[in-house]
N, C-alpha and C positions, 0 to 999 in steps of 0.2 A: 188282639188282632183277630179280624173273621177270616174265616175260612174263603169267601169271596177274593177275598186282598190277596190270597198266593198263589191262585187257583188260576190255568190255564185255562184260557178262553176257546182257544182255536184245538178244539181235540180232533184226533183224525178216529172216525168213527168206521164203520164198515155193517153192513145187515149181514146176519145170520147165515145166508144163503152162497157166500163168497169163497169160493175156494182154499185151504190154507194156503196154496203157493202166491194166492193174490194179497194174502193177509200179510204174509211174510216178505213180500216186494213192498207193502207201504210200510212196513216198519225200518225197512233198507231206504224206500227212495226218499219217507219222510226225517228221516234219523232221528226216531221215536222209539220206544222203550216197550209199546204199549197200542193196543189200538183197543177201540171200546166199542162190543158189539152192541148195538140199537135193536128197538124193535119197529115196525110203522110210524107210532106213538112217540118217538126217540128216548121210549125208556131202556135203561141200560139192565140189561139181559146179561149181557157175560161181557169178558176182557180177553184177549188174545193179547199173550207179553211175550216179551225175547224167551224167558224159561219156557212158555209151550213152543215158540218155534225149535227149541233145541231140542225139547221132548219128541218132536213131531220127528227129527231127524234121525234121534237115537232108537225111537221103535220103531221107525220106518213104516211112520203111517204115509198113506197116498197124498201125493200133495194135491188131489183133484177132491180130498175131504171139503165138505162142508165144515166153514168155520164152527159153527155153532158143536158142530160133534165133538169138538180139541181143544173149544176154548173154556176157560175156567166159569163155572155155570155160579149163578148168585154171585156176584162178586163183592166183596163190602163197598160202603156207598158212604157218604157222609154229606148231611144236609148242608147248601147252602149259607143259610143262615147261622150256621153254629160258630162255636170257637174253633180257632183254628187247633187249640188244646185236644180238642176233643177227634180232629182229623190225624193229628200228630199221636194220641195214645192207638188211634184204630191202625195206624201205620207201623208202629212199633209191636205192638202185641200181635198182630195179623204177621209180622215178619213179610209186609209188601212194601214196593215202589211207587206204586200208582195206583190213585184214588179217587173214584169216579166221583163227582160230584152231581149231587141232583136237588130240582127243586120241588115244592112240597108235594106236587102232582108226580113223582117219580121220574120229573122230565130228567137228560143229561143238563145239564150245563155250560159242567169242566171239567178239567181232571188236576186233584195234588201232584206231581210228580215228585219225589226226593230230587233229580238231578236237577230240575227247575227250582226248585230252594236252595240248594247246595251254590247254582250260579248266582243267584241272588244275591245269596249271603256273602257269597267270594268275589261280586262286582264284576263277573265276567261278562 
């Protein structure tokens, strides 16, 4: 199976420039796990997940931050094209949930999510 076939299409992305309190309302209004910061280019620059919104709460950073300053910088990626094997090991040994997918130009695409496999597999 390719990595394509489990891969969310519709990811809720956000630019760099957005405040964590706006990042942390589309993770609320979308019921998303995960939002994936873009660049211009829509290449994927970093991730904002539920663990940095908790992070953000527990140090009490401002929620008028810029996302880009709180969200996870480099985030792993996994090409389009590959096996879905190879999306599945960078998930497991990374210890993440979501997994930006990009195509060979660094575009976003999609994103792996585990809870979006987990529905699959359970026919929900």
């Amino acid at each position: 199976m390719m990595t394509r076939d489990l891969m969310l299409k519709d990811v809720v992305t956000a630019n760099g420039n957005v405040p964590a309190k706006e990042a942390i309302e589309l993770l609320f209004k979308r019921h998303v796990g995960s939002v994936v910061v873009i660049n211009d280019a829509e290449q994927c620059i970093g991730i904002f997940t539920e663990r940095d919104a908790i992070r953000v709460v527990a140090q009490n950073v401002p929620l008028d931050a810029p996302v880009e300053k709180i969200m996870t910088k480099n985030p792993f990626t996994v090409n389009v094209d590959s096996i879905f094997q190879e999306a599945k090991s960078i998930i497991i040994s990374a210890k993440i949930r979501h997994l930006p997918v990009i195509d060979a130009n660094g575009k976003l695409v999609g994103l792996i999510s585990v809870r979006h496999i987990l529905d699959e597999l359970s026919g929900l």
